[in-house]
C-alpha positions as CSV (number, residue, x, y, z in Angstrom):
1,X,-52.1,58.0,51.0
2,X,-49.7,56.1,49.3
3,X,-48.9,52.9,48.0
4,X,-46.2,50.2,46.9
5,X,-47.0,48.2,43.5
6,X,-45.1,45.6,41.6
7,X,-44.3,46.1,37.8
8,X,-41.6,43.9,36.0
9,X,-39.7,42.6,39.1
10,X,-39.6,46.2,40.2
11,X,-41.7,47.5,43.1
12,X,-42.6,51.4,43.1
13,X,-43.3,53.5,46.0
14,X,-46.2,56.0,44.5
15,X,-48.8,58.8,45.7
16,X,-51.7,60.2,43.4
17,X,-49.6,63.3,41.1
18,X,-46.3,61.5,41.2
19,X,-44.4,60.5,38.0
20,X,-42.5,57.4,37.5
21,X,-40.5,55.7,35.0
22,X,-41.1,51.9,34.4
23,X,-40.2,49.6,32.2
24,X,-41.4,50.1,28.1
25,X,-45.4,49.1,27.5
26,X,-47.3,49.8,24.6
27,X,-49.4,52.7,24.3
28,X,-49.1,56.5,23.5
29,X,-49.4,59.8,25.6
30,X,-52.6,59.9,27.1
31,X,-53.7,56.1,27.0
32,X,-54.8,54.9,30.8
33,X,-52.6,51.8,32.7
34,X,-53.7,49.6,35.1
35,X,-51.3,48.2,37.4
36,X,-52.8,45.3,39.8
37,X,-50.3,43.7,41.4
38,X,-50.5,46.4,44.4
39,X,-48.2,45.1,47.7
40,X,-49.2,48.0,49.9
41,X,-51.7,50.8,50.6
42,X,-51.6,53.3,53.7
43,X,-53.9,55.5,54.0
44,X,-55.6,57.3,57.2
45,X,-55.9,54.0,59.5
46,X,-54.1,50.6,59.2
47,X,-52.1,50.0,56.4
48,X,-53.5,46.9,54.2
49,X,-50.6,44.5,53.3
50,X,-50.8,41.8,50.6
51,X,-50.0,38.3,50.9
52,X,-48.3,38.8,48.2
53,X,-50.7,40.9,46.7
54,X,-53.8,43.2,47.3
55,X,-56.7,41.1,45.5
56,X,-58.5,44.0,43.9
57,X,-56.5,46.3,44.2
58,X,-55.0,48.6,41.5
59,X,-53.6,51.9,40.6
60,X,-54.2,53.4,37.8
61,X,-51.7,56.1,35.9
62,X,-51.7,57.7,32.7
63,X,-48.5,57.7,29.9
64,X,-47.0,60.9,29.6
65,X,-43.8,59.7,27.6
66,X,-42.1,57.1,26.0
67,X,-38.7,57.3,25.7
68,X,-35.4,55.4,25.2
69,X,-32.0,56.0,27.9
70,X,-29.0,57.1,27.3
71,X,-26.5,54.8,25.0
72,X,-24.4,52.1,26.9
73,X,-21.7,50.8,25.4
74,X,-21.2,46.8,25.7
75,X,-17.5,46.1,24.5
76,X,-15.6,42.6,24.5
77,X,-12.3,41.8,24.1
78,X,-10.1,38.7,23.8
79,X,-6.1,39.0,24.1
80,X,-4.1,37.6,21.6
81,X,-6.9,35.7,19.7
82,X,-8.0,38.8,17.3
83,X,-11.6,39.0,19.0
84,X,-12.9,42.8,19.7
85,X,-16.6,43.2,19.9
86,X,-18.5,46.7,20.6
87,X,-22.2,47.0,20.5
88,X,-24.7,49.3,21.8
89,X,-27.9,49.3,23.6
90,X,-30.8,51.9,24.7
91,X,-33.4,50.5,26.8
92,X,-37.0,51.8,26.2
93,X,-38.9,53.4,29.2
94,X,-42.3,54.5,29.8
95,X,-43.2,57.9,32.0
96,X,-46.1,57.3,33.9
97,X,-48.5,59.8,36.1
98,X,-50.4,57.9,38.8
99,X,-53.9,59.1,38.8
100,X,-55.4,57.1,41.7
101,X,-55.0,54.6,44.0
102,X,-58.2,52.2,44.7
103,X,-58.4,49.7,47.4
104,X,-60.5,46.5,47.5
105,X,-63.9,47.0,47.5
């Protein structure tokens, strides 16, 4: 059984066990998400399909980690009018273990 969900303008392909990384939320290891825009879930059977979405339907996962990726470097530059600019950035992301997968009831 598996099951495709929508987090962030991202859409995950995930089975009960599997880890993913999504975009930063708030919370520490251990503390339970709840992800409810669910697109798809195949299972023994038909698969159901949203239109867009699965109304009550949600899968539930568990943080693991929260980390931040590796540096980027963002640099600018101007020729002949004196202008350099160098930043950097590290985007925060959340590990994630999907517990289960309900459908409607």
């Amino acid at each position: 059984m598996y099951a495709v969900f929508e987090d962030g303008s991202h859409q995950y392909r995930v089975q009960e066990g599997d880890f993913v990384q999504v975009d930063h939320r708030q919370g520490v290891a251990g503390d339970e998400l709840i992800f409810g825009k669910v697109l798809l879930i195949v299972g023994e059977g038909e698969p159901t399909l949203g239109a867009p979405e699965i109304a009550g339907a949600r899968v539930v996962a568990k943080i693991v980690n929260q980390f931040r990726a590796k540096k980027i470097i963002i640099q600018k530059f101007r020729r002949r009018k004196n202008m350099r600019r160098r930043r950097g950035h590290r985007q925060p992301y959340t590990t994630v273990q999907i517990m289960s997968l309900a459908a409607a009831s």
